[in-house]
N, C-alpha and C positions, 0 to 999 in steps of 0.2 A: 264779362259774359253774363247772359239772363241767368238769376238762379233757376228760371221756371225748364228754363232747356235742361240745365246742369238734375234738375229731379228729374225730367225726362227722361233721361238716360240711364241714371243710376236706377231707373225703376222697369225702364224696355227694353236694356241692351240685352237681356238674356233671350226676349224672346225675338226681339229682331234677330240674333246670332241664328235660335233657332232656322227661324224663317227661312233664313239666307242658305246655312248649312244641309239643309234637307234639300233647297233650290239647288243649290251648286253639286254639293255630294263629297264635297270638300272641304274641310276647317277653315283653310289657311285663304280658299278664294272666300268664303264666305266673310273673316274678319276683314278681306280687304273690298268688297261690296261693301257692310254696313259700316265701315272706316270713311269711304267714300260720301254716303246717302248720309250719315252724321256729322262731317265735314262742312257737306253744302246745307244741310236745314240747319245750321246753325249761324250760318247770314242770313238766311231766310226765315230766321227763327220766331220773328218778330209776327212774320204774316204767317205763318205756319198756326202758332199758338192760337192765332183768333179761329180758325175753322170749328164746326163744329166736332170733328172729330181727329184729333191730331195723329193719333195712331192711326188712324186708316190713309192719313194719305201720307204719312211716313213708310208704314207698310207698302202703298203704295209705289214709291219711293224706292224700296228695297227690290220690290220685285220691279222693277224699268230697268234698274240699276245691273240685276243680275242678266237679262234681256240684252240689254248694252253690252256686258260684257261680254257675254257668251257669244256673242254676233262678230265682234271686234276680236276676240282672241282663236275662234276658231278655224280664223284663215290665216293666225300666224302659229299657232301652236303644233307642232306636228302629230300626226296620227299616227301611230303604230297598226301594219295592217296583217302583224303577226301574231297569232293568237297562242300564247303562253300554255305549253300544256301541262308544263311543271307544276300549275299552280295545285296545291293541296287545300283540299276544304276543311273550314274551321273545326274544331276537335268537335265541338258541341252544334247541334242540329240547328237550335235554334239560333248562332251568329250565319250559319250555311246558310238558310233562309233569308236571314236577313242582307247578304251578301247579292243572292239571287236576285233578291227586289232590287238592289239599290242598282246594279248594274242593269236591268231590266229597265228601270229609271233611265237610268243615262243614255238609253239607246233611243228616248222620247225627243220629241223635236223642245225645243224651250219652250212653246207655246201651252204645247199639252201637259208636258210638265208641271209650268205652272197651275194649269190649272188643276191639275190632281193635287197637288199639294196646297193650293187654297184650299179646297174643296174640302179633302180628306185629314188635313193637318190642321187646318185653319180654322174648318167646320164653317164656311162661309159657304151662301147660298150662291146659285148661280147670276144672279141680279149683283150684287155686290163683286161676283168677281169681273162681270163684263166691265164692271164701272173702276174697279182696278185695273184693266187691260183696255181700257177704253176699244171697248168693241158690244156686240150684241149680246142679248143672254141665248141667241141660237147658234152662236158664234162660240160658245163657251161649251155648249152642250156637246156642239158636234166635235170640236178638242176632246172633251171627257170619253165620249162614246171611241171615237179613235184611238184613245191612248188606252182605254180602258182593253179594247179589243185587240191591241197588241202584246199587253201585259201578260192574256189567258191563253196566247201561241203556245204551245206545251207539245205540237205534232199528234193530243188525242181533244184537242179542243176544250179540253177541262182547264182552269186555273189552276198553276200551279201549288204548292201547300202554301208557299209563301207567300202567296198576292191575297189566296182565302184567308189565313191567317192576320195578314195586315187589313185586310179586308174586315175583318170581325171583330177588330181591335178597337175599328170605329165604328162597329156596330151595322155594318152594310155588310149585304150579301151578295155574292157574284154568280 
């Protein structure tokens, strides 16, 4: 195997994991997304390595991967269309929050998804994520502006403390 792959790895896997794990919402689908995108750039390792920038179309990579799956598992995996009222919220405000986002999250289509977590997690421009989703940067805006405007439903039109809060975290304001 290339050693140039083998430092690749041992130098990206924490934040392709990240990547993946904020895309999914999941540990376990996230190590098996970047398990898979690690897998196959390493036959492809050879013509990977010459690009000008290996992490971005690894990254790249990541997110098709997690696109793929979420398309392919969401017509076999079943839906629960009972909503738990048992559930108790975490002792401390700040995982409550953080709870609210992420499930808030999952109720985004993949698309838009993705692109809030490029954008917001990733700090990547709108130009660069079209070219990761192979699509337009009007195409990416109107993603952001939708999922942005779903996220601040609260029933008084305000963002909720957790989306402001994530929101401020990277320095945007909602």
């Amino acid at each position: 195997m290339d050693e140039t792959f083998d430092l690749f790895v041992e130098t990206r896997l924490p934040e392709l994991l990240r990547l993946a794990g904020v895309l999914a919402g999941d540990r376990g689908t996230a190590e098996d997304v970047v398990q898979e995108v690690l897998f196959r750039a390493s036959r492809q390792w050879s013509m990977i390595s010459t690009r000008q920038s290996p992490e971005a179309y690894v990254r790249r990579m990541v997110v098709n991967e997690y696109l793929s799956w979420r398309r392919k598992w969401s017509r076999v995996v079943p839906v629960a269309e009972v909503i738990d009222d048992r559930r108790t919220p975490d002792h401390a405000e700040r995982h409550a929050e953080r709870d609210d986002l992420a499930e808030r999250l999952n109720q985004l289509s993949a698309r838009q998804r993705s692109v809030l977590v490029l954008r917001y997690y990733e700090g990547l421009g709108d130009d660069a994520i079209a070219q990761i989703l192979s699509c337009s940067t009007g195409t990416v805006r109107s993603h952001a502006s939708r999922a942005l405007a779903a996220l601040r439903i609260d029933g008084r039109g305000a963002a909720p403390p957790s989306i402001r809060s994530a929101a401020a975290a990277f320095g945007k304001e909602i």
